[in-house]
N, C-alpha and C positions, 0 to 999 in steps of 0.2 A: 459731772454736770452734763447737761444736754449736748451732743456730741457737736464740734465745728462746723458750718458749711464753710466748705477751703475756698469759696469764690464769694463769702459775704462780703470783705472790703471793696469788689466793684460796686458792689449796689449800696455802699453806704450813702455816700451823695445824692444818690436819687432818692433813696428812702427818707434821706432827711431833710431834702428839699420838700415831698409830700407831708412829712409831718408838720414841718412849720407851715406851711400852706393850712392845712389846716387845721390848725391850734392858734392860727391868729384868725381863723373865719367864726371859730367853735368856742376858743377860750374866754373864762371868764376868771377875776380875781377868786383864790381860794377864802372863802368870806369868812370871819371872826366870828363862831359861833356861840363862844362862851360856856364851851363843853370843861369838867371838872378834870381840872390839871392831874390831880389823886387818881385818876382814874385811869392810866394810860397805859398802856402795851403794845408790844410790836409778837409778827410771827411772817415766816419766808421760808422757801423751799431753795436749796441747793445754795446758789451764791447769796440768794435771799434769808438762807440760813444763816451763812457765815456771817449776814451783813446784821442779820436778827440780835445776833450776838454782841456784835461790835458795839450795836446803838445800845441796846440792852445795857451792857459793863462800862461803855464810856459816858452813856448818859441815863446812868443807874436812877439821879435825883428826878428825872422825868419819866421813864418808863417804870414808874413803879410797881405797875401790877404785876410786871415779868415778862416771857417771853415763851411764844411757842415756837421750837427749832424742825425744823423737818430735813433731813438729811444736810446736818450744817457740819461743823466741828468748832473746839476750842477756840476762844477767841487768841488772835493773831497766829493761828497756828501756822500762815506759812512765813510771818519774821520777816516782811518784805521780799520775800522771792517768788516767783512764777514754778521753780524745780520743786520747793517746799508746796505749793499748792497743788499741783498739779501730780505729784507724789506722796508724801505721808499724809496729806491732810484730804486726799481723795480713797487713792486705793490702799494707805496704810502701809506701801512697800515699803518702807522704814519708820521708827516707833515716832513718835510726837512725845517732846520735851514736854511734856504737860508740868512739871513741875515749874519752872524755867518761865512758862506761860503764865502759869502763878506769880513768880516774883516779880516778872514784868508789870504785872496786874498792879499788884500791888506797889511796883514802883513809881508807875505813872500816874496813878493815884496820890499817891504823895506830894509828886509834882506841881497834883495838879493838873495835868494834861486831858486827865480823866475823874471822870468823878468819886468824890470817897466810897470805898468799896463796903462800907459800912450800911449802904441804902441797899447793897444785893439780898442782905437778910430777910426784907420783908416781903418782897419779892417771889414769884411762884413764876416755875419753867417747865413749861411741856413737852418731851423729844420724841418724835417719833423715827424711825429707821426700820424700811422693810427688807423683810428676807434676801429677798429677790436685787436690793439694790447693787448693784456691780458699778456704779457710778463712783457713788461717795459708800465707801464698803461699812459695815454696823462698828468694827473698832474703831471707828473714827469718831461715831458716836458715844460707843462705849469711853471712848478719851473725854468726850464734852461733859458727860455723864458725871466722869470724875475731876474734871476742871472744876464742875460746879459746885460741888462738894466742899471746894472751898471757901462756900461763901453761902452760897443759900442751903438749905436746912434741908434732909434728907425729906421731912414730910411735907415739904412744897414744892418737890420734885415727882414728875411722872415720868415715866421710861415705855412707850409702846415700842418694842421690838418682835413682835411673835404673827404680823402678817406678811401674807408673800406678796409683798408690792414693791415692782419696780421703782427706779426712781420717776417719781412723780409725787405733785398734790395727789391723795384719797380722797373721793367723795364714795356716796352711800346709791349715786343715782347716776353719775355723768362720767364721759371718760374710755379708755381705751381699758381692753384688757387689763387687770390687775397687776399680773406679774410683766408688762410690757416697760417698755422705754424708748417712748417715742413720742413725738409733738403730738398734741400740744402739752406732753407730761402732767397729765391729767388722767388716771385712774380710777376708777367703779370698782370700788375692792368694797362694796356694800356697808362702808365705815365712814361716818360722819365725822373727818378727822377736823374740820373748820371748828365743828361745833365741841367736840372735847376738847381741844383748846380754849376755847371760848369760854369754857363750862369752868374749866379747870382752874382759869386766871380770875375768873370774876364769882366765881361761884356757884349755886343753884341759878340757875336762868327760865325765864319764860317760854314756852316751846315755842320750836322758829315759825316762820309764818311762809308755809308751801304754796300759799296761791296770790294772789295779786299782790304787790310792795304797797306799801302807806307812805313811803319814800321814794327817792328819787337819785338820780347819777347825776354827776355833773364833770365835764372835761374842763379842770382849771387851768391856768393859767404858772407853768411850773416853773418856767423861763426864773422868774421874780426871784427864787430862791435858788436855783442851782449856776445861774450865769454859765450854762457850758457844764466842764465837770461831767462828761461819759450820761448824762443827763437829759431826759425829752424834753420836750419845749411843753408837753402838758403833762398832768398827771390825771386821775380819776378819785372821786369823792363820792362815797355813797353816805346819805342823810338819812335819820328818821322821820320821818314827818314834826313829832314833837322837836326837834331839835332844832329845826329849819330856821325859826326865827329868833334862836336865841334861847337858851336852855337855864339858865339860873344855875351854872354848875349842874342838872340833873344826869346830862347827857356823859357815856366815857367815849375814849377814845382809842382805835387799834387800829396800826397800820399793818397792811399787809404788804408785803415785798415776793416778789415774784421770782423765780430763777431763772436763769439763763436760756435764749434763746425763748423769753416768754414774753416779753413786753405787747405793749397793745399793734405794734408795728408787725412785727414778729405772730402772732396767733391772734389778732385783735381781741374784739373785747371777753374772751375765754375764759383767762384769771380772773377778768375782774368780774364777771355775771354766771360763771358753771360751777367755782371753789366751794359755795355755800355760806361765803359768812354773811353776805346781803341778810339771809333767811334770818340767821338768829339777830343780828345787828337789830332789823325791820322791828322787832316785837320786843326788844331792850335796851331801846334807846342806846345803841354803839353806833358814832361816826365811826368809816374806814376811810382810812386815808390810802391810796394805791398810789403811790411813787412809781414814778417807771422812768427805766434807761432808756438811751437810743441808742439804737442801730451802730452808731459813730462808736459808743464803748465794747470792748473786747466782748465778741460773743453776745453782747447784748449784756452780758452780766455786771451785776452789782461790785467797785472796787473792794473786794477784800483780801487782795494780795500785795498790790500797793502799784496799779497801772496807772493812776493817775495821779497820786502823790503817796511822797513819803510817809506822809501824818495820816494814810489812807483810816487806820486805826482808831484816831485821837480824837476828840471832840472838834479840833479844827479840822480833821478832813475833809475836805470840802463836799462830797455823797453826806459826810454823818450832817455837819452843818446845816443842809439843804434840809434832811427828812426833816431838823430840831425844829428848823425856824417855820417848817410846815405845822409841825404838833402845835408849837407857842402860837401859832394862827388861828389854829379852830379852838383854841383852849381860852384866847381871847376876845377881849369884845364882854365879857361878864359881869365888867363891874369892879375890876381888880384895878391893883394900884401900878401893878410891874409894866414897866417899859417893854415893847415894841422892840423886836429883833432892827436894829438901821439897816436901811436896803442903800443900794447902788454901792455897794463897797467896789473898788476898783486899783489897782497898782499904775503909776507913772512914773516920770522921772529918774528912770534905772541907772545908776553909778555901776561901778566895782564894788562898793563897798555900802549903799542905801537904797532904797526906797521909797517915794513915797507915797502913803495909802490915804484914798479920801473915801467918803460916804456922804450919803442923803441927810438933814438934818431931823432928828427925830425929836417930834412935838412934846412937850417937859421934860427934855434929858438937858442937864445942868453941868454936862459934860461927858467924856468918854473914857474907856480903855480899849487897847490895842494889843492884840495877841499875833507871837507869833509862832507856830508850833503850839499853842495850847498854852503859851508864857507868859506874863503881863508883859511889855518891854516900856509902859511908859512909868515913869516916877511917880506922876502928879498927873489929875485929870487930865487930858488934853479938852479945851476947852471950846475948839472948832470946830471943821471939820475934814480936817486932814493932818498925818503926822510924817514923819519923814524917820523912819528906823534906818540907825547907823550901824556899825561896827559889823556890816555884811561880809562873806566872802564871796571872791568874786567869782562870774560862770556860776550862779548857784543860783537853783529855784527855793521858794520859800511860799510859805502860805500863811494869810495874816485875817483874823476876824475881829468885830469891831462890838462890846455893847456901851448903851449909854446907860448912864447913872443918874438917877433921883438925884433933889437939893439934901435928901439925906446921906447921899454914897451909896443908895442899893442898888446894885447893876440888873440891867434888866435882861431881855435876851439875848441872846447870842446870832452874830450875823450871818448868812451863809460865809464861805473863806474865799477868797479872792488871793491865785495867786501870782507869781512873777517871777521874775531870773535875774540877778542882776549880771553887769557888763564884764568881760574879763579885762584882767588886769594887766598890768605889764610887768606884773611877778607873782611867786607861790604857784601850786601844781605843779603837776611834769605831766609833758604830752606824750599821747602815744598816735603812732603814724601806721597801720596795718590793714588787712582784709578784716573783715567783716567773722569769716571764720575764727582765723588769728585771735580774734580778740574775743572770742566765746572760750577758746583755749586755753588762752591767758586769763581769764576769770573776770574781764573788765566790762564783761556784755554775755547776754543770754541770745538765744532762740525761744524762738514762738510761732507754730505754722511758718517757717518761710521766713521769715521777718526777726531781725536782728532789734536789739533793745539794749542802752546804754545801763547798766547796772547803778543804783543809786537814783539816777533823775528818771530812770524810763525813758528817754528820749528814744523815738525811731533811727536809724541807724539804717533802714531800708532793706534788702536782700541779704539773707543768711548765705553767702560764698565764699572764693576766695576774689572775685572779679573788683566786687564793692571794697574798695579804700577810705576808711575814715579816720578821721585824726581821735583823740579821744582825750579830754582835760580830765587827769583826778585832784579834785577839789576837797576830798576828805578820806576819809577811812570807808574801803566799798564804794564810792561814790564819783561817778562820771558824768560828763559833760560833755557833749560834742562842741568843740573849738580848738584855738589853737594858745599856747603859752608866748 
């Protein structure tokens, strides 16, 4: 991925004081278009890849048409760890379980936690990985390649490996040298890589439209669906003109995701108006939906290793949550019967051992369910609009998403995830009392740039030394807490 600036966490704060500045002058609600649900796809360069991926296999039943990866890898391939990411699933220096990734796959599927892997079949994925990439190296790709193999069908798979492009989006017009790697990681490698994706997932297309748009941009309002969550306070919408007011299902939908160190903060509006999918979007009726990170998340990049939760993976992750309840936005408003993602989800009340989560009430829901981890946890509808999840462990974060249910029982969307920690206890775990070193040694906490990190919750831990002293709760298997027993 796009290399570290080692002094971006001074300037978080101010950059993110600039962005909500203006994203409350500038934003507007992302509007309910009534674009054809059938028609969806995602496509992301680098962590926008990994993340391509994630939404792609966990919420398989929405992004049907498939996905375009650009320098991505396997989905979950770093298994919750920062070492796993930033090692086999970058440069390959050790092989990727890709089979393992498989039964995972399919285990959480089962679960539940993800969606039946049976919708990857009909689905079409386009990978591209250039020569020249020394980021995220082509066996890395070469692994997604064959991850997918076990689900989507060799002839709805494309594999571009054979130009010399650094890491970076390729376009055919805009961009730094080809074989470079360097912001805004945007490449002139005279290859329309937007639009063979584009082509690729949806089929023979209209040719893109190179001179003035028939559409428009718009800076929405992103706060709504991500609550936080490594998340800007806006995202970016590019419209067709047909689409604008309302499409009768004509309109599809594709998001794009951007890579690391690319958001609109970071390179402004680069990804979103030099990539090239405006061009073909403009003259075949495709919304693009541009999600963007702030500043505040690692690198700028997209969670696909698991910095901001455990479930970073699972349909309740709170990044995947946020893009969903974006798609089920513009897809709505058509005329359909399905429920409204509930907004305002939120956690109070924190015990040792519960929770409890409330939300906004969402107009004909005849009641709800409560997820946590991707799980139902309640019996019977809950019929308000708050529940209170029991049988918690304590010092433990969790993430809980909410839909509501038809007078028939059909659940409708899915809410962004809301999550929380509950109180420690005055029993269970063992503490540990050490430096900041010490406990990277002992296996209880990693490093990152400088910066120490509680293994299991992620929690900061501050300065990687021996000077910084912190106590450290293990609450599970792998899993810590900053507190005390």
């Amino acid at each position: 991925m796009p290399a570290m600036n080692w002094n971006w966490k001074r300037s978080v704060m101010a950059a993110a004081m600039a962005v909500a500045a203006q994203g409350a002058a500038a934003a507007v609600p992302l509007p309910a278009l009534g674009a054809n649900p059938a028609e969806v796809s995602v496509s992301g360069l680098s962590a926008g890849g990994f993340m391509a991926v994630q939404l792609h296999v966990a919420y398989s039943a929405t992004f049907k048409r498939g996905a375009g990866v650009v320098a991505g890898g396997p989905y979950y391939c770093a298994e919750g760890s920062v070492l796993n990411a930033t090692g086999r699933c970058m440069t390959h220096a050790s092989s990727i379980p890709v089979s393992t990734l498989v039964s995972t796959t399919n285990s959480w599927a089962a679960s539940g936690a993800i969606d039946p892997v049976s919708n990857l079949s009909g689905s079409k994925v386009y990978l591209f990985s250039g020569t020249s990439d020394n980021t995220v190296k082509q066996p890395v790709m070469d692994d997604l390649k064959t991850y997918y193999q076990s689900f989507v069908p060799a002839a709805n798979t494309v594999y571009k490996n054979n130009l010399g492009a650094g890491h970076a989006m390729v376009t055919d017009d805009f961009g730094g040298a080809c074989a470079t790697t360097a912001s805004p990681y945007i490449n002139n490698c005279g290859f329309d890589l937007a639009g063979e994706i584009l082509q690729h997932l949806y089929g023979p297309l209209n040719a893109r439209n190179n001179g003035t748009l028939g559409g428009s941009f718009t800076e929405f309002n992103q706060g709504e669906f991500s609550g936080g969550s490594g998340m800007a306070a806006t995202g970016w919408l590019y419209t067709p003109a047909a689409c604008a007011a309302g499409s009768g299902n004509s309109c599809r939908v594709h998001v794009v995701l951007h890579g690391c160190k690319q958001n609109y903060t970071d390179v402004g509006d680069q990804y979103v108006k030099k990539t090239g999918y405006h061009r073909w979007a403009d003259t075949n009726n495709i919304v693009l939906v541009y999600p963007q990170t702030s500043t505040a998340a690692t690198n700028s990049c997209w969670d696909w290793w698991g910095y901001g939760s455990v479930n970073y993976a699972k349909k309740s992750g709170p990044q995947m949550a946020a893009v969903k309840a974006m798609v089920d936005r513009v897809t709505g408003g058509g005329g359909g019967s399905a429920l409204p993602a509930p907004t305002g989800v939120g956690t109070s009340g924190a015990t040792s051992s519960s929770m409890v989560i409330g939300w906004t009430a969402v107009a004909g829901a005849s009641g709800y369910n409560v997820y946590r981890g991707g799980s139902k946890v309640n019996a019977s509808p809950v019929a308000g609009t708050s529940y209170t999840d029991t049988g918690l462990a304590p010092s433990t974060s969790y993430s809980w998403t909410v839909t509501g249910l038809t007078a028939a029982n059909a659940e409708g969307a899915m809410s962004a995830a809301a999550t929380g920690t509950t109180t420690g206890g005055s029993g269970g775990g063992t503490c540990f009392t050490a430096s900041n070193y010490a406990h990277t040694v002992a296996g209880r906490a990693y490093a990152l740039w400088g910066l120490t990190y509680a293994y299991g919750s992620g929690q900061s831990m501050g300065l990687w030394n021996i000077y910084v002293t912190t106590t450290l709760k293990q609450t599970g298997p792998n899993y810590y807490v900053i507190g005390s027993c």
